[in-house]
N, C-alpha and C positions, 0 to 999 in steps of 0.2 A: 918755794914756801912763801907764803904769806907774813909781812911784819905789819907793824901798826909805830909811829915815832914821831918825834914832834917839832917843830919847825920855830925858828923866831923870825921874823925879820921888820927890820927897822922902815918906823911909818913916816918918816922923813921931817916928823915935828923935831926930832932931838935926834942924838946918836945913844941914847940910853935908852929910850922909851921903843916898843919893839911889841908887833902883832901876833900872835899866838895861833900855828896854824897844824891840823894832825894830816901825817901823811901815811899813805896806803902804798907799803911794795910790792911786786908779786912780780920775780923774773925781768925785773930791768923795767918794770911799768909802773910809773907813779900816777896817784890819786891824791890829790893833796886840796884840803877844803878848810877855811877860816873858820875859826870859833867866833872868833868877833871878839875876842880878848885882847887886849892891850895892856902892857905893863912893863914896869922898869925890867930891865935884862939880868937884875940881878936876884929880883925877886921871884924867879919862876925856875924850878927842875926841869932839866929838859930830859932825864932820864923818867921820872916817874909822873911826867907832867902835870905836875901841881904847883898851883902859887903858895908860896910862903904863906903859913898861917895866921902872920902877924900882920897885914895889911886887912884894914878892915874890911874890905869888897873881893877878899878870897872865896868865901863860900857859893857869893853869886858866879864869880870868873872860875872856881872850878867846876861850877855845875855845867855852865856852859862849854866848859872844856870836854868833861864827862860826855854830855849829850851827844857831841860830834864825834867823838870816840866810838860811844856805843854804834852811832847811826852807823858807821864804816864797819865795826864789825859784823855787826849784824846785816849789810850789806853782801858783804865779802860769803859769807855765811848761806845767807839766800844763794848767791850764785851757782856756788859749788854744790847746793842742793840742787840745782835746777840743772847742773850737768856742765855748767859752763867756767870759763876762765874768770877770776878775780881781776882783770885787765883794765887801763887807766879807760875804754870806751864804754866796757860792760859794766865797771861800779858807778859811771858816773851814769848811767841810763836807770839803772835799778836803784841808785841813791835817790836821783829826781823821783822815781817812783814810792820810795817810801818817805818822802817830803811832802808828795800830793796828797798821801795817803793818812798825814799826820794834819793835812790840811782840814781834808773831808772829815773828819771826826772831832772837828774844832766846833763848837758852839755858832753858828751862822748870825750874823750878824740882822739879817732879813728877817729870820724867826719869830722877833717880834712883832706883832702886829700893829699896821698903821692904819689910824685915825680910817684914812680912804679909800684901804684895801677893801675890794670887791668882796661878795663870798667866791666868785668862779679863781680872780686872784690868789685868794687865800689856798682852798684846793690846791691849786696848781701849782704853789708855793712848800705845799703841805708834802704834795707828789716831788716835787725832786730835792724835800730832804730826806724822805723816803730811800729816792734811790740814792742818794751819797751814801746814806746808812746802812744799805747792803750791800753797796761797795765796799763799802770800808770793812764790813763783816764779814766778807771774802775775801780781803788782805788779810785779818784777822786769823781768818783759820789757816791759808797758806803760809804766816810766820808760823802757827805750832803745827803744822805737816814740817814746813822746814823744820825744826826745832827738833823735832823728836824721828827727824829720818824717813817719815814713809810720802814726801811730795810726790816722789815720782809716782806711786800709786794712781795719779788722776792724769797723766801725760797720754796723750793721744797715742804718741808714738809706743808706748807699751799695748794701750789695748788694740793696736795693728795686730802689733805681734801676740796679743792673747788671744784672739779673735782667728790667724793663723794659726796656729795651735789648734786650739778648739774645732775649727775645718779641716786639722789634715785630713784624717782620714777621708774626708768626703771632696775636698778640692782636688783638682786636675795640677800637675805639677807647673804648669803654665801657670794659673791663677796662681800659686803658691808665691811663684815668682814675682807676680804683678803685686802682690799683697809687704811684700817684702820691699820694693821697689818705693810704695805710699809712704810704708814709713822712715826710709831713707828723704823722702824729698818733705814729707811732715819735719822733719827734725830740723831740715837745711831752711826750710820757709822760717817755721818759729821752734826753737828746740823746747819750748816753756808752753806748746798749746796745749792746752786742759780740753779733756772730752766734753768736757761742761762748758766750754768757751766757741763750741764749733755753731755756729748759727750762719745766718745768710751773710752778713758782713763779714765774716772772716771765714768763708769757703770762696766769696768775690775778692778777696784781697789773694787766697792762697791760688786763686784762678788768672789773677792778674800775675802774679809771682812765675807762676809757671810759664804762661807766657812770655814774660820777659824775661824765661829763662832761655827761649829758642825751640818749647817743646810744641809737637803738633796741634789743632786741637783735639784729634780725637785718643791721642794720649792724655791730654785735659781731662779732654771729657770721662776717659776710664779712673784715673786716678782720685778726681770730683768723686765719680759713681762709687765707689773703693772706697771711701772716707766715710762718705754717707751711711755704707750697708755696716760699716763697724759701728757706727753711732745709734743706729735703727737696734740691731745685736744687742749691744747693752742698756738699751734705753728705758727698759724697765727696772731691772735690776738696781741702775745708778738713780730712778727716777727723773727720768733729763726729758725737757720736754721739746717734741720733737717737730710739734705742729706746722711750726716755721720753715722747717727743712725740706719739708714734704713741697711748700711752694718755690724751693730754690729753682730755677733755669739760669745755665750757661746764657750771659748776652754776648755770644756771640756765637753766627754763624755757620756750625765745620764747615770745612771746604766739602763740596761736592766732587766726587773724582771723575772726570772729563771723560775718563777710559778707562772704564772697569774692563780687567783683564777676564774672556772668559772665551769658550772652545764655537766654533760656528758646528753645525750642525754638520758638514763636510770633512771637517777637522775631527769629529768626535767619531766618526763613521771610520777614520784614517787611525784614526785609535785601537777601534774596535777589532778594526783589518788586520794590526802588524802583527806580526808571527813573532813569538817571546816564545824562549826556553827557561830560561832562570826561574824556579819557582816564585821567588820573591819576587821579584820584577812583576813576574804574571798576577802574585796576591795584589800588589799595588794598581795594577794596573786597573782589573776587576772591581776593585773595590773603589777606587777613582771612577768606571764607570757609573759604578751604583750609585756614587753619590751625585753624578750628573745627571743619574733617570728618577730620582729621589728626593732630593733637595737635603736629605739630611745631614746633618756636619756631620766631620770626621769623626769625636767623638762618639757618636750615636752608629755609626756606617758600620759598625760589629754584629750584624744584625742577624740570631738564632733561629732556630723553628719557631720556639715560644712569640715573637714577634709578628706570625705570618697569623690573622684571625679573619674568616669567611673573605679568603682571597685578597685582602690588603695587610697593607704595612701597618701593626699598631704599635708604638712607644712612646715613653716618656723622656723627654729628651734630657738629658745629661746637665745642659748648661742653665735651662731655666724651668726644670720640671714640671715642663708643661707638656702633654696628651693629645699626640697629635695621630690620624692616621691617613695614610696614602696609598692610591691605588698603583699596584704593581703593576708595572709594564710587562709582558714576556721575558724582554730579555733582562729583565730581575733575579725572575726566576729561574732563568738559565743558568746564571752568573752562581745562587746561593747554591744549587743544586751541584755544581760543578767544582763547591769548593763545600760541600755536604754541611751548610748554613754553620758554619765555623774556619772565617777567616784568621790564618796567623798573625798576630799581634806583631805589627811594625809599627814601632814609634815613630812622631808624627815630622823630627827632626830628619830622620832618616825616609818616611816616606817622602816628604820632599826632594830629597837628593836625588831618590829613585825617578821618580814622575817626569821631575827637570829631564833626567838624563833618558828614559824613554821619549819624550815627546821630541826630544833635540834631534832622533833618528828619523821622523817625520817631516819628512819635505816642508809641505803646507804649515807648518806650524812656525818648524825653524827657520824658513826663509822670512818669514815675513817682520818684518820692525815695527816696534808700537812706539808711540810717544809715552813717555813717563814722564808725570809731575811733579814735584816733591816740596809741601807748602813747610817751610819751619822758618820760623820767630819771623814772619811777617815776609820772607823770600820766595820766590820760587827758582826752582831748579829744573830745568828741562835734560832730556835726554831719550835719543832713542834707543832699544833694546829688544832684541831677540825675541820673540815671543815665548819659545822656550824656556826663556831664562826667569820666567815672567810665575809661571804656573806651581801652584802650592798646593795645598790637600783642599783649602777651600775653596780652590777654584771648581769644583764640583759643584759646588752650591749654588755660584755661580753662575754657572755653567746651565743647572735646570731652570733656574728663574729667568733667561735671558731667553734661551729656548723656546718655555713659557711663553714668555711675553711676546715675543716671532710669531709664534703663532695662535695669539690674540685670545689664551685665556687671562679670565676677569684676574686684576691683579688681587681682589680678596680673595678668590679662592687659592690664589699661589700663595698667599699670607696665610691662609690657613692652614696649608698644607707644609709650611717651611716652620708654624710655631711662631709667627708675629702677631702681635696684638693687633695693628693696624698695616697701611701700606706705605707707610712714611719711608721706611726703610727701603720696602722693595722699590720703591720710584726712585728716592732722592740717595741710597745707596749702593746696592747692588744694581738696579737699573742701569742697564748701558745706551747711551744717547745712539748708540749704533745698532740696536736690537731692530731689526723689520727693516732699517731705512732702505733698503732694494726695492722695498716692494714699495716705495712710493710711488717708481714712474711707472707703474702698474696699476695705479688709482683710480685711473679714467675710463680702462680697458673691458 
């Protein structure tokens, strides 16, 4: 629990004469701030801290005593609205703040006009008492949100969580995840960010934060991407103007991965070949093909009659509903027909487990070691690893775009065909530096 009580101590002119200071408790953490009052020791309560009414300059020393009262309580008060501890670090960060705040709505000394003042001067003079005045207009109404209990209302960290909500039914339980994760790391960055506070400066401060938390960047980069689409979501609604956001870019580089994991063309043949009994196993397997002669992710790879139209593949894909179609290989149509274009429903935790542990029966696959990279908070980590151990459900996607590129179609038409805008992705992503390189010393022949 929170007290508020009051402090004398002696200003070293006398041993009677003694400063007047109020102090802030909460669990063993003191806040303790001067009024700037001075008075005899005998002339002040220290239980209801007021100077004697019989010295003439009482009415001015208790105003001042009042004031700094008030400022603590109503400090203390902000806090606890805002989700935090009343603690001797957090009242004095949010006191300074409503000192500034008392500053800015003080009459500017500047205001009046000089003799010399330009008109461009003036203007520009005019503009930022403008913005102090909507500063301070905006402290204004976050004391009555504090005051009357609904601040949290405008806290980022809720409209994550409304904007989750509002998606379940249509989000993938992975995104549900990712979405849930933002507003954990929103809260640890700043627990007081306002949806109406998210602009280019403080999505580059919450990008550097992450950073220097040790996260990757393209966990950065989704969490960035996460922030933004909930801000876009309520942007009319709240009125929030968005224009700025639209120009934000990440300044920095993700890493490019050196060795994207994906099946050679021999290997995916070795796949094809093994002899499986376990019906699951075989569902996994198939459908891992498919999505290697395909390019389409996992989620979309459940693919019905209604998706086959004058002999190709047509869908909307799942993660960014966009309208893609692709020509059916044969052994597409083997595969749907074989599993009567209704694949059993294995979750994508568990089809990994599968995948791993068939490919691990495959000679070619499982002998062979890959280097692995792993860039976090500015280290890298090497390590070699099984190739087996390596392969996920999106290694199919993988898998066709690298194939692809082997055998030297355009990379827009494999961006068209996988649902990318451009080919930024398929080069400097998915692209493997090891795609064709055999066939170089074959160049000249």
């Amino acid at each position: 629990m929170s007290k508020i009580s009051y402090l004398l101590r002696v200003t070293g002119k006398s041993s009677t004469e003694a400063a007047i200071y109020v102090k802030h408790t909460h669990r063993g953490s003191h806040f303790v701030k001067s009024t700037g009052a001075v008075v005899h020791r005998d002339y002040f309560n220290a239980e209801t801290g007021r100077v004697i009414s019989k010295l003439p300059q009482a009415p001015e020393l208790n105003a001042a005593i009042e004031s700094v009262r008030a400022m603590m309580e109503v400090t203390a008060r902000n806090l606890l609205g805002k989700g935090l501890e009343p603690c001797k670090a957090n009242m004095a960060n949010e006191y300074g703040k409503l000192l500034a705040n008392q500053a800015a709505i003080q009459p500017l000394q500047e205001s009046k006009c000089v003799a010399s003042e330009s008109e461009l001067e003036k203007i520009l003079r005019e503009l930022r008492e403008l913005e102090l005045l909507v500063e301070a207009k905006k402290k204004e109404v976050e004391s009555y949100e504090l005051r009357m209990g609904i601040y949290e209302g405008r806290l980022l960290s809720k409209f994550v969580f409304d904007y989750r909500k509002a998606r379940e039914s249509t989000l993938k339980p992975n995104s549900l995840r990712l979405f849930t994760n933002v507003a954990e790391w929103v809260t640890k960055f700043r627990p007081q960010w306002r949806i109406d506070e998210v602009n280019v400066t403080t999505l580059r401060e919450f990008q550097n934060f992450l950073l220097a938390q040790g996260k990757q960047s393209q966990t950065v980069a989704d969490l960035i991407t996460k922030t933004k689409s909930v801000v876009y979501y309520y942007a009319r609604t709240l009125r929030l103007d968005i224009s700025e956001l639209k120009d934000f870019r990440l300044d920095f580089k993700k890493k490019k991965t050196s060795n994207v994991i994906y099946l050679t063309k021999e290997e995916l043949a070795d796949l094809i070949a093994l002899p499986i009994e376990k019906p699951t196993e075989r569902v996994v397997r198939d459908q891992f093909i498919l999505m290697s002669l395909t390019g389409v992710r996992f989620s979309d790879s459940r693919l019905t009659r209604d998706n086959i139209v004058n002999g190709q593949i047509r869908l909307s894909t799942e993660k960014t509903d966009t309208d893609i179609f692709i020509p059916m290989a044969p052994k597409v149509k083997e595969i749907l027909e074989a599993h009567d274009y209704n694949f059993k429903y294995v979750p994508a935790s568990n089809f990994n487990k599968y995948i791993k542990s068939i490919c691990s029966r495959i000679p070619s696959i499982a002998e062979r070691k890959e280097l692995v990279k792993t860039y976090r908070g500015g280290k890298i980590t090497k390590q070699y690893l099984t190739k087996d151990k390596l392969i996920s459900c999106h290694t199919g996607r993988k898998n066709f775009i690298n194939l692809a590129l082997e055998r030297g179609v355009n990379p827009v038409a494999i961006a068209d065909i996988v649902g990318h805008e451009g080919t930024h992705l398929i080069m400097n992503t998915y692209g493997s530096s090891q795609a064709g390189r055999e066939a170089i010393a074959n160049l000249w022949i």
